[in-house]
C-alpha positions, 0 to 999 in steps of 0.5 A, a space after each residue: 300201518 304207515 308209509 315213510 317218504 324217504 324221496 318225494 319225485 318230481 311231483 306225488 299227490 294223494 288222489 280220489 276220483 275228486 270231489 264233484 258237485 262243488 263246481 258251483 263254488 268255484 272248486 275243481 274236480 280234480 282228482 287222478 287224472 285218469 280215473 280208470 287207471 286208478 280205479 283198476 289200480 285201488 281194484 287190484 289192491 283191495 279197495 274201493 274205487 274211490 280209496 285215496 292213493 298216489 299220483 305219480 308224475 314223470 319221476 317217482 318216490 321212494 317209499 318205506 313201508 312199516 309192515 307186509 302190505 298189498 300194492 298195485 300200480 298202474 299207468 306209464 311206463 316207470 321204472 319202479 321196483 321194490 328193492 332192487 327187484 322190478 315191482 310188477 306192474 298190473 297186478 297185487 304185489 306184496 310188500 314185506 315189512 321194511 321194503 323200499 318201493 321206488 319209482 325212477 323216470 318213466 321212459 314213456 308216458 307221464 303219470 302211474 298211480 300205485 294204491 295200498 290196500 286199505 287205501 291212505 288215510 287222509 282225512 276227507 274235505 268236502 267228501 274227497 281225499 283229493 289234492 287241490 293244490 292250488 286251495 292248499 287243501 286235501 290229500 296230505 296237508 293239500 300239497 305234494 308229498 316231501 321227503 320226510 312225510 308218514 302217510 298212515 294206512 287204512 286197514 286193508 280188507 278181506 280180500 287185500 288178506 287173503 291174496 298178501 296171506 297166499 303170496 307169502 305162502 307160495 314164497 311169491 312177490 306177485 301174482 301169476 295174473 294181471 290186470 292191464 287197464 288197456 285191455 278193458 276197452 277197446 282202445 284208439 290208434 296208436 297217436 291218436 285220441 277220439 273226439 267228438 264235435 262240441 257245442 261250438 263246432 259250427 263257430 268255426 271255419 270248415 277248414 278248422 272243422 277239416 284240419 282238426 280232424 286231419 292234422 297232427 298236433 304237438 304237445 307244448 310245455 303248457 301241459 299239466 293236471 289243468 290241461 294240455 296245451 297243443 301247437 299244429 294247425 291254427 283253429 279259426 271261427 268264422 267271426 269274432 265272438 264273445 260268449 258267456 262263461 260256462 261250466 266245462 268238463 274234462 276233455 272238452 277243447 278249448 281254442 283261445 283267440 289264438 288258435 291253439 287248443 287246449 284239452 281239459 283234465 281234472 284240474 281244469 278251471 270251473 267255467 271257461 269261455 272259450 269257444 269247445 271246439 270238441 270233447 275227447 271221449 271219456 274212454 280216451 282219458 288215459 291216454 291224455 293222461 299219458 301226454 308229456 310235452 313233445 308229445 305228438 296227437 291226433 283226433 279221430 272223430 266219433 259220435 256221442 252214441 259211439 263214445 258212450 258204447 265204448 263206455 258202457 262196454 269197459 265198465 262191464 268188462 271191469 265189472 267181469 273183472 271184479 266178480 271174477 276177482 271176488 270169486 278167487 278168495 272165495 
């Protein structure tokens, strides 16, 4: 089974949860930037968490499929259909033989992740179907997809059959259910993201401690799979300070000598030495995932014991959600 690409959009990669442990040698991360999305995303299709899918940014592809196929999508809001018809999103979708799946701009939000039961067949480099475009490795040929490109299909596995068999007997695209990410976790404000103090907190001025927590900030065009650049109030440390490079994870904030924070994703650079101001919680990824510039965000500040509650609670409702799925099919 394959996938012909007859528009490629803005910019889609093929995406895993990345290829940690290789932080060492100078290789990002990467993978889709928020893993959760397409961790329910691969759920809803049939896969495990870690099969390859697209990663879809501000304006989406067209796509040809060869033969009846299970999808799922999540993410921002797109305007994505098969056919001429809307494509669900949030729950299994079936594809028949010859149908075109489409995704125009995304009104709100950035970034929607569509898997395809059995997942995209890529091969693995250093143990990820990830895209690192920046290598020119991983994903298909470690660049985005163009027009003209065949992505080829693993095979989709019991469950990913069962459900495409039952919507095709009851004449449906999609099932009556869904699954929406957000509702697995308790979620922040509206605008707003939860952020803990980082390991140079106290480098810096009270009234940035104060103001970071208090004030609003706008994304700038500097926002990408890297990172996200933001412009408010200027951050300033109590001295100058040199420090010594170190590893950075995403999420962490980072405030060049400038003042103006910048956000850490999955693309982020291997060692920073920056001073880290914070670190968002891990739960809040997607919504930095959403971010487009002009975009506006606030901190809210949370405890490490608080970030990894509202971890531990999503991962066992997402647990719930798949012994609930299995027991379905039977």
């Amino acid at each position: 089974m394959s996938i012909s690409v007859l528009k490629p959009g803005l910019l889609t990669t093929v995406q895993d949860l990345g290829r940690p442990g290789y932080q060492r040698y100078g290789v990002v991360v990467g993978g889709a930037v928020d893993a959760f999305a397409a961790r329910v995303a691969n759920l809803l299709a049939g896969n495990g968490d870690n099969a390859a899918l697209l990663e879809i940014a501000l304006q989406g592809p067209a796509l040809r499929f060869k033969a009846d196929t299970l999808v799922a999508w999540s993410g921002g809001d797109f305007d994505a259909k098969l056919g001429t018809e809307p494509l669900p999103k949030d729950r299994p979708v079936r594809v028949p033989a010859g149908a075109v799946v489409s995704f125009g701009l995304a009104p709100h939000g950035a970034r929607a992740w569509l898997a395809v039961a059995g997942g995209i067949d890529v091969p693995l480099v250093l143990g990820s179907r990830s895209t690192y475009r920046r290598a020119g490795f991983g994903g298909h040929q470690g660049r985005p997809l163009r027009a003209g490109d065949v992505l080829t299909l693993g095979a989709g596995g019991d469950w990913a059959n069962t459900i495409l068999a039952s919507l095709l007997a009851a004449g449906r695209a999609a099932t009556t259910w869904s699954v929406r990410p957000p509702t697995l976790g308790a979620q922040p404000k509206e605008g707003f993201v939860r952020a803990m103090r980082g390991p140079e907190w106290e480098l810096f001025t009270p009234e940035a401690q104060r103001r970071f927590f208090a004030e609003e900030f706008r994304v700038t065009k500097d926002a990408d799979r890297m990172g996200v650049r933001l412009e408010g109030p200027a951050l300033a440390l109590t001295a100058p300070r040199e420090l010594i490079s170190s590893a950075v994870n995403a999420g962490v904030v980072q405030v060049p000598p400038g003042g103006a924070p910048i956000v850490l994703l999955c693309s982020r650079q291997t060692v920073g030495g920056y001073p880290r101001l914070a670190a968002v919680a891990a739960v809040d990824f997607g919504r930095l995932a959403q971010l487009r510039p002009g975009d506006r965000v606030r901190f809210e500040e949370i405890s490490l014991a608080g970030a990894h509650e509202l971890y531990i609670a999503r991962e066992r409702n997402l647990n719930r959600v798949r012994t609930g799925l299995t027991r379905l099919v039977g």
